[in-house]
LOZA-513034 format. One record per residue (C-alpha): residue number from 1; residue in one letter; x, y, z. Coordinates in pm, whole numbers, plus 50000, padded with zeros to 5 digits. Each point is the difference from the previous one (the first is absolute). Layout:
BEGIN
+-----+------+-------+-------+-------+
! pos ! code !    c1 !    c2 !    c3 !
+-----+------+-------+-------+-------+
! NUM !    A !     X !     Y !     Z !
...
+-----+------+-------+-------+-------+
***
This chain:
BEGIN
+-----+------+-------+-------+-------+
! pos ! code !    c1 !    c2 !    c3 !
+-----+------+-------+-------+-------+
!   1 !    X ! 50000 ! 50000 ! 50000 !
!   2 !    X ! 50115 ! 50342 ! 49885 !
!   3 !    X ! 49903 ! 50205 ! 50223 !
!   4 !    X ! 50183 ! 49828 ! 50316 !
!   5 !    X ! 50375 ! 50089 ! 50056 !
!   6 !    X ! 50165 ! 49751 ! 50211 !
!   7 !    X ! 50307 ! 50185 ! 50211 !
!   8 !    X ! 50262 ! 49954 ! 50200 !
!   9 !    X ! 50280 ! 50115 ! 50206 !
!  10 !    X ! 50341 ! 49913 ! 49886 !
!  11 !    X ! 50051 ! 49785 ! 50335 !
!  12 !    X ! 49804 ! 49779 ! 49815 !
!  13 !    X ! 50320 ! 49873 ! 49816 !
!  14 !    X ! 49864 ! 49855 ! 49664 !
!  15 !    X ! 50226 ! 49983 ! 49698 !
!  16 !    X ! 49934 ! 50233 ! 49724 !
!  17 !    X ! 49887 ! 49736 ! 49737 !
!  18 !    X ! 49745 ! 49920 ! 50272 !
!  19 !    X ! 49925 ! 50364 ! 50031 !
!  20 !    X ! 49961 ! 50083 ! 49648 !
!  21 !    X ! 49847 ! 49633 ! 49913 !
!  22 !    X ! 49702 ! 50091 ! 50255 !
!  23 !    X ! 50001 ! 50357 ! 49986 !
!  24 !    X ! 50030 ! 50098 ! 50352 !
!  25 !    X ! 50064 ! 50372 ! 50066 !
!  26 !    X ! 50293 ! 50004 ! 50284 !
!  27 !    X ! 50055 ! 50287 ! 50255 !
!  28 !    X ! 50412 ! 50025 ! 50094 !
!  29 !    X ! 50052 ! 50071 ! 50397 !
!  30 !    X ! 50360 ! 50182 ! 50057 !
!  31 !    X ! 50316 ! 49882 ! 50100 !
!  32 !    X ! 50261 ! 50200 ! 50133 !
!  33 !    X ! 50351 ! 49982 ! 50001 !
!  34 !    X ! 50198 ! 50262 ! 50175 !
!  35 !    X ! 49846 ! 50324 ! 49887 !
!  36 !    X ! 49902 ! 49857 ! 49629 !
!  37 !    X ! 49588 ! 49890 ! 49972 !
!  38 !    X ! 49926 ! 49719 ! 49749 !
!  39 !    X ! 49703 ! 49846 ! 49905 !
!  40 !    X ! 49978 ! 49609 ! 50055 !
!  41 !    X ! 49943 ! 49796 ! 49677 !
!  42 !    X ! 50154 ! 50314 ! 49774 !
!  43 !    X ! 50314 ! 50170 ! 50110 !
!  44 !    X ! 50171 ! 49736 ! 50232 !
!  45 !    X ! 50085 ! 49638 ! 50049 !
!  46 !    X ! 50060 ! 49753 ! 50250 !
!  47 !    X ! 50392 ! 50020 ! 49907 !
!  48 !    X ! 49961 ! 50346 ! 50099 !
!  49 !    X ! 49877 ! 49938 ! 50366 !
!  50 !    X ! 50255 ! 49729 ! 50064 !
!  51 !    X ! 50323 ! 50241 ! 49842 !
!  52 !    X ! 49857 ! 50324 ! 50258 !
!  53 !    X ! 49938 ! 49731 ! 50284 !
!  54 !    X ! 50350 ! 49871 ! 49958 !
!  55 !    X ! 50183 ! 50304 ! 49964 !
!  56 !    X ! 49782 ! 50216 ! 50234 !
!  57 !    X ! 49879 ! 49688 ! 50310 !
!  58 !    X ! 49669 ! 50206 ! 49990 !
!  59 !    X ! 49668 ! 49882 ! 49870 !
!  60 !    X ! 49858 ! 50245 ! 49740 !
!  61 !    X ! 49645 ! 50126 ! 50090 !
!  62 !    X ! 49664 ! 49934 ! 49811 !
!  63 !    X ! 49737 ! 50235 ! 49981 !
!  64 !    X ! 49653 ! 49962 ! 49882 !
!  65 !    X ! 49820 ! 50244 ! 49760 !
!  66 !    X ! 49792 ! 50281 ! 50120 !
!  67 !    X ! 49604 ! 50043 ! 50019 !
!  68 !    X ! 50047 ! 50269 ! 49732 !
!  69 !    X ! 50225 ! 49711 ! 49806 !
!  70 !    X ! 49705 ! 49759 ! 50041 !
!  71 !    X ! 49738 ! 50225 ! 49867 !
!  72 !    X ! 50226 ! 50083 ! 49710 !
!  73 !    X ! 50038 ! 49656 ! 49926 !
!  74 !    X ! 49651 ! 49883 ! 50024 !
!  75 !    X ! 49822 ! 50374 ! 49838 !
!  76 !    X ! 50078 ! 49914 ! 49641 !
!  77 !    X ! 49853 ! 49646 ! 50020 !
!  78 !    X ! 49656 ! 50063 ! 50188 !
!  79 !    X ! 49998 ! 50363 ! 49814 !
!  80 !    X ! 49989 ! 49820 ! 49632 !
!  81 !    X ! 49729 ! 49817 ! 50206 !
!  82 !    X ! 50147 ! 49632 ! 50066 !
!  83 !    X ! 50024 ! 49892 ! 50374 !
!  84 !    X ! 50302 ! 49914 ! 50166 !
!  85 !    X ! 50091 ! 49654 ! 50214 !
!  86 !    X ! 50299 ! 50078 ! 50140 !
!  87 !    X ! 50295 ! 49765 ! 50200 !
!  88 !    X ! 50227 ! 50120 ! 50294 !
!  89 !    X ! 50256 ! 49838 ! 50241 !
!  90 !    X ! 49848 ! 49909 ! 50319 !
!  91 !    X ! 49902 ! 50253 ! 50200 !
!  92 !    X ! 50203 ! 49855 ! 50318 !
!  93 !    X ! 50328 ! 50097 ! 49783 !
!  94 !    X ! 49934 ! 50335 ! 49817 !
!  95 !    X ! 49777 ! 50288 ! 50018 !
!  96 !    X ! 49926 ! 49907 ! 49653 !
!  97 !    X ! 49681 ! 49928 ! 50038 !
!  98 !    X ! 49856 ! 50258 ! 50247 !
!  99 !    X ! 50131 ! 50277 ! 49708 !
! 100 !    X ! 49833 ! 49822 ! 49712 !
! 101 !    X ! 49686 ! 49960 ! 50225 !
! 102 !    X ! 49969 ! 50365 ! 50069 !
! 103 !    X ! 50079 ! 50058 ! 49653 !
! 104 !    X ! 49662 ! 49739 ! 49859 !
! 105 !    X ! 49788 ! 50205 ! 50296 !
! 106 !    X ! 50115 ! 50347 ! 49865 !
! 107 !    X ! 49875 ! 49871 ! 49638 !
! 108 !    X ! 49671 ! 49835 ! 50164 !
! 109 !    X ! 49742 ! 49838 ! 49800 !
! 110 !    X ! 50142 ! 49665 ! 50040 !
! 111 !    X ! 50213 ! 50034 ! 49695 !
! 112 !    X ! 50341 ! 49861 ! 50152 !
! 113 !    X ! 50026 ! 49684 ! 50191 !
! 114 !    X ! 50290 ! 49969 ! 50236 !
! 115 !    X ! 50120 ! 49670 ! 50101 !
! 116 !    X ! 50243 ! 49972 ! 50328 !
! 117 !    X ! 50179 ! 49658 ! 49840 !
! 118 !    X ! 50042 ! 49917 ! 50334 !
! 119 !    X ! 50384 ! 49854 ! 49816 !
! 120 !    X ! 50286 ! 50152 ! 49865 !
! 121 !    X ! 50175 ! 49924 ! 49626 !
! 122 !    X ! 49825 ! 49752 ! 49826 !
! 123 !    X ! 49793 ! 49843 ! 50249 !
! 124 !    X ! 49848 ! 50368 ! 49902 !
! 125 !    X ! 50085 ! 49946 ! 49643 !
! 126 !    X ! 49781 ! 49651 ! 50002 !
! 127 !    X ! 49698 ! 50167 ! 50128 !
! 128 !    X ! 50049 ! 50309 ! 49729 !
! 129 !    X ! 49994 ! 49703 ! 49758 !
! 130 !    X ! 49678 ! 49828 ! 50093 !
! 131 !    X ! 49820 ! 50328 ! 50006 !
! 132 !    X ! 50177 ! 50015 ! 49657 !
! 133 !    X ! 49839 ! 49633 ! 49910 !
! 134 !    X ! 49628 ! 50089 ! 50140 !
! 135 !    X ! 50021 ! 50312 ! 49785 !
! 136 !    X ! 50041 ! 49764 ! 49651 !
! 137 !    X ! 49720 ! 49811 ! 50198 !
! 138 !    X ! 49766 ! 50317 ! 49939 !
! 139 !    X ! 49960 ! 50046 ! 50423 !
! 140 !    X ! 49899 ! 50317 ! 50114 !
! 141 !    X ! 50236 ! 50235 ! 50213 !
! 142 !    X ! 49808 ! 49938 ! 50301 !
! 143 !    X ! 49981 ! 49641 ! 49909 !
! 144 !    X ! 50398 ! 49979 ! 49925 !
! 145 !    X ! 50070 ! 50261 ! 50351 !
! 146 !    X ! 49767 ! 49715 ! 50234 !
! 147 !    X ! 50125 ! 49686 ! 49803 !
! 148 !    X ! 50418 ! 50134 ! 50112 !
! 149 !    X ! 49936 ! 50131 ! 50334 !
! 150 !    X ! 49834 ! 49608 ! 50088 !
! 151 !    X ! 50351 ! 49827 ! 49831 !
! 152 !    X ! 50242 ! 50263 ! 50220 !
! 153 !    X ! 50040 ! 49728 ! 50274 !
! 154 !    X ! 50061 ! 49746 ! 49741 !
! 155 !    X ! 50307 ! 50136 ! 49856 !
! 156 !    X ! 50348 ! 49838 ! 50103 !
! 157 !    X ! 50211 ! 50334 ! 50017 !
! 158 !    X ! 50349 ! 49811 ! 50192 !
! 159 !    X ! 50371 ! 50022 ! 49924 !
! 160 !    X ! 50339 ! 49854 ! 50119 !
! 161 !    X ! 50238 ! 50302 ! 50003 !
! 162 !    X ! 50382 ! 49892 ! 49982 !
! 163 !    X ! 50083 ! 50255 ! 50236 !
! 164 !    X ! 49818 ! 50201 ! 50327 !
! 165 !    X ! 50221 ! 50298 ! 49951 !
! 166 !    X ! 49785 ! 50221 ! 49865 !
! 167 !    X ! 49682 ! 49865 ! 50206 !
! 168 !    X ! 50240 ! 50111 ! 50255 !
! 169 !    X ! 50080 ! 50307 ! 49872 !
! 170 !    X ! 49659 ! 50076 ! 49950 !
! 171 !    X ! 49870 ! 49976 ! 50346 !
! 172 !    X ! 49841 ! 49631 ! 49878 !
! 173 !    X ! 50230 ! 49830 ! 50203 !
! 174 !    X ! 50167 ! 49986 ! 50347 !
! 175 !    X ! 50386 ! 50005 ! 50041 !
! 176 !    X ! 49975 ! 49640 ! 50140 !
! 177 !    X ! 49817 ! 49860 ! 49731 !
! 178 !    X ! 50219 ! 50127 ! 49730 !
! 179 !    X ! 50324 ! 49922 ! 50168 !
! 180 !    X ! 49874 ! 49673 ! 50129 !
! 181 !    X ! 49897 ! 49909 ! 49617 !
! 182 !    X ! 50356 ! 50119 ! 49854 !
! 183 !    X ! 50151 ! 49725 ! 50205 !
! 184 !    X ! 49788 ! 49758 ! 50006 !
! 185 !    X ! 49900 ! 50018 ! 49614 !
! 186 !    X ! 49663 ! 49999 ! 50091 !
! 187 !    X ! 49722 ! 50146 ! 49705 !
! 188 !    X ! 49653 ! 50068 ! 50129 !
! 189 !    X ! 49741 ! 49951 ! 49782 !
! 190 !    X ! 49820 ! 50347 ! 50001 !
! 191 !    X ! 49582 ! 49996 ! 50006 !
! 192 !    X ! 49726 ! 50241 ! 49955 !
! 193 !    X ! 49689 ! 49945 ! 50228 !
! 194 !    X ! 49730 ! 50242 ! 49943 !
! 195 !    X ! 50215 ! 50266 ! 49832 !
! 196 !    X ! 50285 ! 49970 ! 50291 !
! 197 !    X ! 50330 ! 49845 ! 49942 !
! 198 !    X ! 50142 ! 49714 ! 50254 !
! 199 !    X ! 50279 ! 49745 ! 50046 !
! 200 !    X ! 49806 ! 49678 ! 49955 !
! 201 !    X ! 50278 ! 49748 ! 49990 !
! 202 !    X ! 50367 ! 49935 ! 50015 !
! 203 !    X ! 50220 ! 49831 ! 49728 !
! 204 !    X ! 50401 ! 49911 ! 50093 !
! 205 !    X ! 50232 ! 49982 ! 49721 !
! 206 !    X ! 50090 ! 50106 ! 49635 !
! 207 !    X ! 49763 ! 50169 ! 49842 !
! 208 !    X ! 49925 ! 49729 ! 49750 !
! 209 !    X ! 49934 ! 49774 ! 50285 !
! 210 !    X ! 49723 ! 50242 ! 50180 !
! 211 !    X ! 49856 ! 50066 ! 49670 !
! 212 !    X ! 49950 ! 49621 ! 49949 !
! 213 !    X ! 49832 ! 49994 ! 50356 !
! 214 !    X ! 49746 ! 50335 ! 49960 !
! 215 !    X ! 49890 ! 49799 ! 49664 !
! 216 !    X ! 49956 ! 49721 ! 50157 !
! 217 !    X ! 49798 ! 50151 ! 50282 !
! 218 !    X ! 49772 ! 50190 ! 49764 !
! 219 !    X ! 49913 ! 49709 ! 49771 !
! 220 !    X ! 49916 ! 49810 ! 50356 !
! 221 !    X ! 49867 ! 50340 ! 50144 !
! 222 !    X ! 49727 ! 50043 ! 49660 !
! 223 !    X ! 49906 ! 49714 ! 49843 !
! 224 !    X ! 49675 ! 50191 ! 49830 !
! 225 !    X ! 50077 ! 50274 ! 49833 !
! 226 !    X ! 49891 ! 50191 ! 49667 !
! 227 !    X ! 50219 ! 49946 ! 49694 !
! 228 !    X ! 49980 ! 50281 ! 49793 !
! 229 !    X ! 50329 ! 50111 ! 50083 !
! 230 !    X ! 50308 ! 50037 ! 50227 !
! 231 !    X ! 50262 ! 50227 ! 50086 !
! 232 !    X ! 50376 ! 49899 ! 50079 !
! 233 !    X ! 50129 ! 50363 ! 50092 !
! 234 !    X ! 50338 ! 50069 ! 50118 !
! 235 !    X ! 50235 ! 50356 ! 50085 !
! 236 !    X ! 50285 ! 49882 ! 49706 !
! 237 !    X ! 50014 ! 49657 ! 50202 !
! 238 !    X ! 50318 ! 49762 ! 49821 !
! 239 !    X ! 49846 ! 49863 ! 49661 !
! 240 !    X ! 50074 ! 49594 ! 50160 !
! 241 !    X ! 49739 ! 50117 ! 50301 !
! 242 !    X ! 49756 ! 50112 ! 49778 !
! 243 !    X ! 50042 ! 49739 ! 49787 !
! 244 !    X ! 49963 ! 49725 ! 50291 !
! 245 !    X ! 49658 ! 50201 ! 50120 !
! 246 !    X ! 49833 ! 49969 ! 49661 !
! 247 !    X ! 50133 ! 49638 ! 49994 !
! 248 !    X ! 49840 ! 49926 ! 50314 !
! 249 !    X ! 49696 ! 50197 ! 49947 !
! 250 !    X ! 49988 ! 49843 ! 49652 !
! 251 !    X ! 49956 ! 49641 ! 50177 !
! 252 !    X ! 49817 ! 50064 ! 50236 !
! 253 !    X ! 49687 ! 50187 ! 49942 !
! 254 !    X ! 49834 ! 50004 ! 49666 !
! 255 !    X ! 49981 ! 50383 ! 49879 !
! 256 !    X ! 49889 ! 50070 ! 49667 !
! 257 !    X ! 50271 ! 50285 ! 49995 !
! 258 !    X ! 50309 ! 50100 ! 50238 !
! 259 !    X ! 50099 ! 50312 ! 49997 !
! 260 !    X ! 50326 ! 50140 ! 50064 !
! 261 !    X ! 50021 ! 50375 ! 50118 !
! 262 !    X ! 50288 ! 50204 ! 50186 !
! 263 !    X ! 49883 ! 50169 ! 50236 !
! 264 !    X ! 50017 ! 50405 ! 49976 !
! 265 !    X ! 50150 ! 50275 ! 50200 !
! 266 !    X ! 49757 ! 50069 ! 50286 !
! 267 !    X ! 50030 ! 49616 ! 50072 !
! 268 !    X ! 50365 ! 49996 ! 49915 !
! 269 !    X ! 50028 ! 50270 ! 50233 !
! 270 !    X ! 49861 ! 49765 ! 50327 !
! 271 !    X ! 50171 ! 49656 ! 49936 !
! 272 !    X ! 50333 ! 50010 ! 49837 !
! 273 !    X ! 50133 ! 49771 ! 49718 !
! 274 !    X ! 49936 ! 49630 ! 49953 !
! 275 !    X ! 49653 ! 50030 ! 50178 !
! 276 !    X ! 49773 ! 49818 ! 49844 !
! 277 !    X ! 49649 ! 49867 ! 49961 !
! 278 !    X ! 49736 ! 49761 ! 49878 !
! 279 !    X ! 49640 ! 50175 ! 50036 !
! 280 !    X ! 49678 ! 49884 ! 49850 !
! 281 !    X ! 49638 ! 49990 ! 50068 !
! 282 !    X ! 49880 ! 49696 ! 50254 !
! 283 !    X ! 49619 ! 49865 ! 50000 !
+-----+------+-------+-------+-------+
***
């Protein structure tokens, strides 16, 4: 349907084949680096973060857009009359979505959906893709908004970072855990429950040996789960992990498509290189 514009924020981490492919309208937050703004998605690159992290120790600081950024996103759309359904990071980790709220109220009329993802990267990106499926269905906005807000708690947003360092840096994690984990080698596997992020379990070794577990776990953890597609998403992880995660996912679940995305600059920005991540929708 025409006259619906799915959109999303760039946290939502979906390559730009898929991007162009399903024509999804994308909203850049801002990354900063020293004194310089850039705009995730356009202007900067993972490589980026980990060369200013390495040379500076600091973290660089994200920024979401503006109420007045919002409005100017969403005006042209809902002015040339189409309605907007659009996708931010979870609430719990931005002020993303309080900004494009205000933005949908100051518009009114119900012409702009906002959806709190209630994930981050493409646990996002999956739900900006089914909303992108029910629209080739013919659904209605409210239809599509209702249909995504019941499948938030159903998407498996988790991760295995290689290193806590900049969890730690970030405030996400306590100088005991990170230390403790530097000796010990140990890799948590990273969680989102109802939009907050959490330590669910513990892996010990190499990273191609906890990646072997958390796959594992999750094809034990969700034995129903929809099909359509999955995501194996990594922060420039080695090419032989990758390759081992869409191995294992490969024979183990039965997806009609596996996806491989890097994940941008605002995640980047929270979890350091070699994270990485198999996320798809459960039943």
């Amino acid at each position: 349907m025409k006259d619906i514009v799915i959109t999303s924020d760039s946290t939502c981490d979906l390559s730009a084949d898929l991007i162009a492919a399903n024509d999804i309208r994308i909203m850049p937050l801002s990354v900063m680096l020293g004194g310089k703004t850039f705009r995730d998605g356009v202007n900067i690159a993972p490589a980026d973060i980990f060369r200013y992290v390495d040379e500076t120790g600091e973290l660089p600081k994200t920024a979401a857009p503006s109420v007045e950024e919002y409005e100017n996103f969403f005006r042209p759309f809902t002015d040339a009359g189409k309605t907007v359904i659009h996708f931010n990071i979870s609430s719990k980790a931005s002020g993303s979505h309080g900004f494009a709220l205000a933005a949908a109220q100051k518009i009114g009329g119900d012409r702009v959906y906002v959806v709190d993802s209630h994930a981050l990267s493409t646990g996002q990106g999956l739900l900006v893709l089914k909303a992108c499926d029910l629209l080739r269905e013919g659904r209605a906005a409210a239809q599509i908004y209702q249909t995504i807000l019941s499948l938030r708690g159903k998407v498996n947003t988790s991760f295995i970072p290689d290193t806590l360092l900049y969890l730690y840096k970030g405030g996400r994690c306590s100088t005991l855990s990170y230390y403790g984990a530097k000796v010990l080698s140990i890799h948590p596997m990273i969680d989102m429950k109802e939009g907050q992020l959490y330590p669910k379990k513990k892996y010990i070794g190499k990273m191609a040996r906890c990646i072997r577990s958390y796959i594992n776990d999750l094809a034990a953890a969700y034995p129903d789960y929809d099909k359509t597609r999955c995501f194996v998403t990594h922060s420039n992880a080695d090419p032989e992990l990758v390759e081992l995660a869409k191995g294992m996912v490969r024979e183990l679940f039965d997806f009609d498509v596996i996806l491989e995305t890097v994940a941008g600059s605002i995640v980047t920005s929270h979890c350091g290189r070699n994270t990485l991540g198999v996320l798809f929708i459960s039943k």
